[in-house]
C-alpha positions as CSV (number, residue, x, y, z in Angstrom):
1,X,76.6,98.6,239.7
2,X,78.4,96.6,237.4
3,X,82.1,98.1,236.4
4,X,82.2,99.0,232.5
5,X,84.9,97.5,230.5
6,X,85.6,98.3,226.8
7,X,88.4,96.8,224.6
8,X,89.8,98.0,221.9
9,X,90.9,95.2,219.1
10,X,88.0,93.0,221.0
11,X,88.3,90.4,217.7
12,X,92.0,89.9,218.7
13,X,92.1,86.1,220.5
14,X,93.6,88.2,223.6
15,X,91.5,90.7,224.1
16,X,88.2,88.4,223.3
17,X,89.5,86.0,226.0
18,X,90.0,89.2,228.2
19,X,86.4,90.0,227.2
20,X,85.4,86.3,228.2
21,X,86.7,86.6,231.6
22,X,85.4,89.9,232.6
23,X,81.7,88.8,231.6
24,X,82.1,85.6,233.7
25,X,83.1,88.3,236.8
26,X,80.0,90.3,236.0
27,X,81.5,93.0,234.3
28,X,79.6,95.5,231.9
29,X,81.5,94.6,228.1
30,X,81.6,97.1,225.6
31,X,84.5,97.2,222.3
32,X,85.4,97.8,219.1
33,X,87.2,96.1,216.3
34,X,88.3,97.2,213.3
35,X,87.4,93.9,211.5
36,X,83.5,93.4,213.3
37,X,81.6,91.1,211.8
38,X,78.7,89.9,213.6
39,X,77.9,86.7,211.8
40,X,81.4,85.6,212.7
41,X,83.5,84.4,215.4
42,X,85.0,86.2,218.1
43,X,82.1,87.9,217.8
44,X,78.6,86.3,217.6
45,X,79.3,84.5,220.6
46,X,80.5,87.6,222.8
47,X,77.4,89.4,221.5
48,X,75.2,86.2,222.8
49,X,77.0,86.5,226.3
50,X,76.4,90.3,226.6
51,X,79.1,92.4,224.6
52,X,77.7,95.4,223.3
53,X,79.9,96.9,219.8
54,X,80.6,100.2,218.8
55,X,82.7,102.0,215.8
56,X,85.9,102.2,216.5
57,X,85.5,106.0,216.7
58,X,85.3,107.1,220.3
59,X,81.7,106.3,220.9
60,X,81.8,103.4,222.8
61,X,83.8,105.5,225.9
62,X,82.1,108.0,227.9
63,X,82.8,109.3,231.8
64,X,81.1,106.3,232.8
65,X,83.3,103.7,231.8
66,X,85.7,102.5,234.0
67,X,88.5,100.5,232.7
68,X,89.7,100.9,228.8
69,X,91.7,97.8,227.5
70,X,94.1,98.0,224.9
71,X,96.6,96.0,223.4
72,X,100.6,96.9,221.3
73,X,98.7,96.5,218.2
74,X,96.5,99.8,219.2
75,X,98.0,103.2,217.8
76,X,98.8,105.8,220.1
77,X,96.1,107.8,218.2
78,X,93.7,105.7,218.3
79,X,90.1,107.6,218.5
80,X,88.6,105.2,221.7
81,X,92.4,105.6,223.3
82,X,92.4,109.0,222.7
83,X,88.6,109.7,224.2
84,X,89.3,107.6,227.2
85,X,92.0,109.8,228.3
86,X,90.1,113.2,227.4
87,X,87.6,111.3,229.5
88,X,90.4,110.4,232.4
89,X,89.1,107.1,232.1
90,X,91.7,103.9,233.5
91,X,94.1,102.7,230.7
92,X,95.0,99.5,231.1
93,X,97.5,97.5,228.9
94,X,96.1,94.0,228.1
95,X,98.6,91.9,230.2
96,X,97.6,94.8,233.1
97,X,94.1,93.9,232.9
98,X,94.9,90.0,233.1
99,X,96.7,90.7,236.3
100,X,94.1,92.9,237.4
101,X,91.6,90.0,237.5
102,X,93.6,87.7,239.1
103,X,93.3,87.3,243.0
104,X,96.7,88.7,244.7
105,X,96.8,85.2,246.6
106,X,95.7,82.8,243.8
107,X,98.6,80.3,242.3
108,X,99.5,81.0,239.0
109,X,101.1,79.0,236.4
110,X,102.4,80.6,233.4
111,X,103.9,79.2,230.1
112,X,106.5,81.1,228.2
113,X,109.0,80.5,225.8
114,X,108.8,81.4,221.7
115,X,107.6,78.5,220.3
116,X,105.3,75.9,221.5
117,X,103.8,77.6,224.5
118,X,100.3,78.3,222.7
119,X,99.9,74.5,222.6
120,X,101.5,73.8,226.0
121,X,99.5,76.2,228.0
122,X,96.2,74.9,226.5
123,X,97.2,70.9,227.1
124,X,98.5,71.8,230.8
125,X,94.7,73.7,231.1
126,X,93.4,70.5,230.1
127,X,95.3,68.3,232.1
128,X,94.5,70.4,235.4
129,X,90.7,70.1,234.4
130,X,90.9,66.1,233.8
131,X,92.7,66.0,236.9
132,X,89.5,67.5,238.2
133,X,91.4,70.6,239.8
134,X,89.0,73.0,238.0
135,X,91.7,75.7,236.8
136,X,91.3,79.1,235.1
137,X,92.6,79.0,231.7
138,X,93.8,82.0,229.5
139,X,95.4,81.1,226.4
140,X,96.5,82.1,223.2
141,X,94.4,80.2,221.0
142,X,91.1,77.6,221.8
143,X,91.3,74.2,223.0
144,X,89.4,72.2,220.7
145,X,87.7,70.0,223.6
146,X,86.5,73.5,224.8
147,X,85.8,75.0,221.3
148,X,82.0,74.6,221.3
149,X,79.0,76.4,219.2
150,X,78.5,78.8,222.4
151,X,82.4,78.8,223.5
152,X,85.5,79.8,221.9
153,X,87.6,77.6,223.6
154,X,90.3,80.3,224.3
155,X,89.3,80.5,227.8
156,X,88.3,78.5,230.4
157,X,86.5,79.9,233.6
158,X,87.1,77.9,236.8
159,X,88.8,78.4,240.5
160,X,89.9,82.3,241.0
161,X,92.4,80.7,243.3
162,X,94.1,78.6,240.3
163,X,94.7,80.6,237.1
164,X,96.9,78.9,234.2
165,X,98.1,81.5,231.7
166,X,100.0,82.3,228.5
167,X,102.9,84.5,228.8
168,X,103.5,86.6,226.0
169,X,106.8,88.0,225.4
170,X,106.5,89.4,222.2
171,X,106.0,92.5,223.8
172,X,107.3,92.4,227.3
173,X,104.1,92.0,229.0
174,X,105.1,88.8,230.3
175,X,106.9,90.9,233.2
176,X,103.7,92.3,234.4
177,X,103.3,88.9,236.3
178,X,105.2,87.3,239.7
179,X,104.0,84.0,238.5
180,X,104.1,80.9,241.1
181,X,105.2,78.4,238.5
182,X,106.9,78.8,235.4
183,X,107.4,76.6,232.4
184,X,109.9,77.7,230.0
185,X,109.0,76.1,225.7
186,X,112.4,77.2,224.5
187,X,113.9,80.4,223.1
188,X,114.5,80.7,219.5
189,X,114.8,84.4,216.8
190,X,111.2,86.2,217.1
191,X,110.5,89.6,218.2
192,X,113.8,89.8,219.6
193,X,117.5,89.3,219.3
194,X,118.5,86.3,221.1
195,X,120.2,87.9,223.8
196,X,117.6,89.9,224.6
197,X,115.4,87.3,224.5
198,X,117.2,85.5,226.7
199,X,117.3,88.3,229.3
200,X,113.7,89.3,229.4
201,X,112.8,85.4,229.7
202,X,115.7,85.6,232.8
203,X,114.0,88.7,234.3
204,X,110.9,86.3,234.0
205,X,112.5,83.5,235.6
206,X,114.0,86.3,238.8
207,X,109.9,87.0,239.2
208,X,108.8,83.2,239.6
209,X,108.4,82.5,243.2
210,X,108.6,78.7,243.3
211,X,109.2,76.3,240.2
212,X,110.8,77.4,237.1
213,X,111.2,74.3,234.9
214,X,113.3,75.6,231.9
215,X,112.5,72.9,229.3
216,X,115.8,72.7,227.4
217,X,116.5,70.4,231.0
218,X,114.3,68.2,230.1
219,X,115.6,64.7,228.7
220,X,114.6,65.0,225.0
221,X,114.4,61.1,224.6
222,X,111.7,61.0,227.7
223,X,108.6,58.0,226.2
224,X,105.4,60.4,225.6
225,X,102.1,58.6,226.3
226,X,99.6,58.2,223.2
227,X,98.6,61.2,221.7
228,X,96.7,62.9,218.6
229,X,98.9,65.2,217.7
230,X,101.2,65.4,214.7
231,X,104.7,66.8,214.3
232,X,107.7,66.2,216.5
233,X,107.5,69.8,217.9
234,X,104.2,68.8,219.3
235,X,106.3,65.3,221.0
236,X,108.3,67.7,222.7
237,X,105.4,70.3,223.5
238,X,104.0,66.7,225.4
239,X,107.0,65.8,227.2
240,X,107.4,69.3,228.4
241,X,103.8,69.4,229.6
242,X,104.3,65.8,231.3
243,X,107.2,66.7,233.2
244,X,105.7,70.4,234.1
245,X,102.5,68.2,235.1
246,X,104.5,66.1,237.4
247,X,106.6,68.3,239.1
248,X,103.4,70.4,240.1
249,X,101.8,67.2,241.7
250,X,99.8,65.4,239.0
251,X,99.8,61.9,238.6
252,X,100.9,60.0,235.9
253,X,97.6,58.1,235.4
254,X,95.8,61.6,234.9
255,X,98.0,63.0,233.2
256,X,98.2,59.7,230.5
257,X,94.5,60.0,230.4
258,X,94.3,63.6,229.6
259,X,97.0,63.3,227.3
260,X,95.3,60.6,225.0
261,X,92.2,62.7,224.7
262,X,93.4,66.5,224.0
263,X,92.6,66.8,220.4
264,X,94.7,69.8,219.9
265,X,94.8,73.7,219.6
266,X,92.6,76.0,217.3
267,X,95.1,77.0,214.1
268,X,98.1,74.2,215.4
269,X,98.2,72.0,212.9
270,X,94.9,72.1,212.6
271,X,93.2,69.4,210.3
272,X,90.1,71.4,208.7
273,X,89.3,68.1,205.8
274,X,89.2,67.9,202.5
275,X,88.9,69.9,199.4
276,X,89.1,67.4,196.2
277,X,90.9,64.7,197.9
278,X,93.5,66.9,198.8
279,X,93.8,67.0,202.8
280,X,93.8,70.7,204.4
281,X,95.7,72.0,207.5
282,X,95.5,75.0,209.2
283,X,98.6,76.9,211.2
284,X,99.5,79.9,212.7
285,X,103.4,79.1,211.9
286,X,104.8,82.9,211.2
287,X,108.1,82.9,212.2
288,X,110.9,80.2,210.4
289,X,111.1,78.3,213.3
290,X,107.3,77.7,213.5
291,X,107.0,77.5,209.7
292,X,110.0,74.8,209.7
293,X,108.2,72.6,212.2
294,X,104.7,72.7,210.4
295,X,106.1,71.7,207.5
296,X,108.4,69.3,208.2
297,X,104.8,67.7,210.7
298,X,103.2,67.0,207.2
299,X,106.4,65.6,204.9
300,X,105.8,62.8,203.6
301,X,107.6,60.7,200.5
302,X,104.2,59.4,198.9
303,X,102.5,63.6,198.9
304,X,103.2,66.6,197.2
305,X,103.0,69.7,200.1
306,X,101.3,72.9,199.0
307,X,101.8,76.3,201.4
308,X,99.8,78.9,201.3
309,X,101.8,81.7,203.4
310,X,100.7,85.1,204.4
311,X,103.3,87.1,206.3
312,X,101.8,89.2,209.2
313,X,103.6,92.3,209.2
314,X,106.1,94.4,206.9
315,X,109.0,94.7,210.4
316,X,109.0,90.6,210.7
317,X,108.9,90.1,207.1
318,X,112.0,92.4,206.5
319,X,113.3,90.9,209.8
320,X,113.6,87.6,209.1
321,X,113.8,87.5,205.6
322,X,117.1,85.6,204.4
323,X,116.2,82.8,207.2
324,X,112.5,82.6,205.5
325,X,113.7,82.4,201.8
326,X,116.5,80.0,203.1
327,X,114.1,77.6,205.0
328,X,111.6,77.5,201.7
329,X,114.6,77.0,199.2
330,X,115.3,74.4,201.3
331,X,112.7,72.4,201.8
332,X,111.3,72.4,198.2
333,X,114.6,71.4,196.8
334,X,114.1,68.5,199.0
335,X,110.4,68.1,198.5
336,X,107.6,67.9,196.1
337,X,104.9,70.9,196.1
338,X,104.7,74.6,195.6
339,X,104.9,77.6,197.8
340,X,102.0,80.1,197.3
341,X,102.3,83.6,199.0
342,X,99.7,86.2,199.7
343,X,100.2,89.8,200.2
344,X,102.0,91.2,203.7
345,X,98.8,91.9,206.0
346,X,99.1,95.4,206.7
347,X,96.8,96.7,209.9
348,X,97.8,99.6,209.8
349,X,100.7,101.9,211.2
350,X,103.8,103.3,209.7
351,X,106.4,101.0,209.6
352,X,108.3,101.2,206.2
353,X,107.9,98.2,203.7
354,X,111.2,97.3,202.8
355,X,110.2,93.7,201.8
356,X,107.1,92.3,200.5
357,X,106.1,88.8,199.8
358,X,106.8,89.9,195.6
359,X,110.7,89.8,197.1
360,X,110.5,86.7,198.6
361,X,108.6,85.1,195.7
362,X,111.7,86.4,193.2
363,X,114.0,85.1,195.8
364,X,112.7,81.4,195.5
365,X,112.2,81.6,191.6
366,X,115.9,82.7,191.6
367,X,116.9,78.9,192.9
368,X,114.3,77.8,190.7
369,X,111.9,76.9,193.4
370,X,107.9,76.5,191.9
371,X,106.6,80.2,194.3
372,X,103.9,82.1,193.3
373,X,102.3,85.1,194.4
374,X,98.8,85.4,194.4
375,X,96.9,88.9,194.9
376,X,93.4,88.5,196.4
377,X,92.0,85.1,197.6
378,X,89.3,85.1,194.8
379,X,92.2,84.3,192.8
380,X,93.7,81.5,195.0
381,X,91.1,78.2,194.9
382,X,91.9,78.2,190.9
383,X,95.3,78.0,191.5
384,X,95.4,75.3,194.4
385,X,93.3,73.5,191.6
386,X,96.2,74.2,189.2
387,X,98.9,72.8,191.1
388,X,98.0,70.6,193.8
389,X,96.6,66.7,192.8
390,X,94.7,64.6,194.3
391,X,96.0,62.7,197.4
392,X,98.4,66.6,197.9
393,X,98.2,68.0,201.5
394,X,97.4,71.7,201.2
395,X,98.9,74.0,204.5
396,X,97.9,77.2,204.8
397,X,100.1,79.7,207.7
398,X,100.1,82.9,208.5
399,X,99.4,85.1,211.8
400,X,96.9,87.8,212.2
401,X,94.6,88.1,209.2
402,X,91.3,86.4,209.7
403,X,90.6,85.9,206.1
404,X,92.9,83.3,206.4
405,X,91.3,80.1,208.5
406,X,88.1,81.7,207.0
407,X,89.1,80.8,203.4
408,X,90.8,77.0,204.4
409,X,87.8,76.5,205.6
410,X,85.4,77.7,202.6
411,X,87.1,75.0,200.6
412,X,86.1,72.3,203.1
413,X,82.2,73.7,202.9
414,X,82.0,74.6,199.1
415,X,83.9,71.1,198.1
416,X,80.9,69.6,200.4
417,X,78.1,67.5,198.7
């Protein structure tokens, strides 16, 4: 009989590539999301491969289930957590469950680092498969070669004996795995104070049993082989992957050749069209680092740049907030455009909002730099009308809330003939 599987949070791009993976081993898939939608991605397609959905009120668990998956962003109180354990059902952390499918004597190649490894992991993934050496790929966001009608691109099912992973260390769960190889993007402030960063991605290093290529090593002038992508964080997320590529044994034809196809990663810079002659990206940059590098990708002298930011969380907001209001203040004293920000996305939980996006909003106007804060996003195609031109590049960011790509993308559609 088939083992049962349910995840909790199965819309999260973790947990549905979790999902992905246990349905290619033959898994029973049952979960829950907060956000279901069945007319929508994660979630049509997992449905069309098998998933069944339940509230997220303890009726998708029962004695038969075997394994319950859950994620940080799950409560302790949770009403599936807290029936799976009245039911003595397996718990499983996310990152638990990831190891748990992968073969005790399979190589494994893991990406870490805070910036940059999203992008990495998927272009190593891709170079492996050109190379025709048929890897397992779990990443943080999809591939767009992979992202097809019937796949989400997040995952790619292949050898058992060859698994190519994202390490996440936003939470620790990194140090659940003893990869084989390990790339190191970079360390930079997210999550974590520096030094603690630095120790956690140290204990990650101490578990790596053969190559640990720590890319601030890498010659930063290194020639890059032609690419698609935009931004000179995404030249060095190339060289890093080239050198990586090497050092486990690719050649440098294959990995040229892979290199000049890979069109990118899902949400990374993402070019969705164009919405009144004014060009529209998509990013996941949440953090100032990330948000610094997107932006700075799409300056240009001849364009006005429009953001559209939605911080992900009241903690990182409050965090990280002089370095945000710094980096914008910045920027647009330097550069044409506005700054637009929508509300903090709040998933629930009881973290204290100390900050809200109002703050940061009166912190720009105070330097006199054009912010705005904008409620609801019925509100927020008039006023991209209002401010950006013709010619303007429009970049929305922001982590976590799936309204987000959803809406950049309704302007493509609606501004369609």
């Amino acid at each position: 009989m088939m083992p049962r599987v349910h995840f909790i949070g199965i819309g999260g791009v973790g947990m549905n590539g979790l999902a992905q993976l246990a349905l290619h081993r033959h898994y029973q898939v049952t979960g829950s999301d907060r956000g279901y939608d069945p007319t929508q991605a994660p979630y049509l397609q997992l449905k069309q491969k098998g998933t069944t959905f339940f509230p997220q009120d303890g009726s998708g668990i029962s004695p038969q289930t075997d394994i319950v998956v859950y994620s940080t962003a799950i409560e302790a109180d949770n009403p599936d957590l807290l029936v799976a354990k009245q039911h003595g059902v397996t718990v499983l952390h996310r990152a638990e469950f990831l190891r748990h499918l992968i073969p005790a004597d399979a190589v494994v190649i893991a990406i870490a680092g805070t910036a940059g490894k999203t992008t990495t992991t998927g272009l190593i993934g891709y170079l492996f498969e050109q190379a025709g050496l048929n890897p397992t790929v779990y990443n943080g966001a999809a591939v767009l070669n992979w992202n097809k009608q019937q796949q989400l691109g997040n995952v790619r099912n292949g050898r058992d004996d060859l698994w190519i992973i994202e390490a996440d260390e936003s939470d620790r769960s990194l140090l659940h795995f003893h990869p084989t190889h390990t790339l190191l993007t970079n360390i930079g402030a997210d999550h974590y104070p520096i030094e603690e960063l630095r120790h956690i991605f140290h204990q990650f290093q101490q578990q790596t049993q053969d190559h640990f290529v720590d890319a601030s090593t890498i010659e930063p002038n290194l020639p890059i082989p032609e690419h698609q992508l935009i931004g000179e964080h995404n030249q060095t997320n190339i060289r890093n992957a080239c050198c990586f590529c090497q050092k486990l044994g690719l050649s440098s034809e294959a990995i040229e050749d892979g290199i000049r196809t890979f069109r990118g990663i899902e949400r990374r810079l993402e070019k969705i069209g164009a919405f009144h002659s004014i060009t529209v990206y998509d990013d996941y940059a949440h953090n100032p680092m990330k948000i610094s590098a997107a932006m700075q990708a799409l300056t240009s002298p001849e364009t006005a740049l429009h953001t559209i930011w939605r911080p992900h969380g009241f903690k990182p907001l409050a965090d990280q907030f002089e370095a945000l209001c710094q980096h914008f203040i910045s920027y647009y004293q330097r550069n044409a455009g506005t700054i637009t920000l929508l509300p903090v996305f709040y998933a629930g939980g009881t973290v204290k909002p100390t900050h809200t996006s109002a703050d940061v909003v009166e912190a720009l106007r105070a330097e006199h730099i054009p912010a705005f804060l904008v409620e609801q996003y019925d509100h927020l195609k008039p006023h991209i009308l209002q401010h950006a031109s013709a010619g303007d590049t429009l970049l929305g960011m922001g982590a976590r809330d799936p309204k987000l790509p959803l809406f950049l993308r309704s302007l493509i559609t609606d501004a369609s003939p």
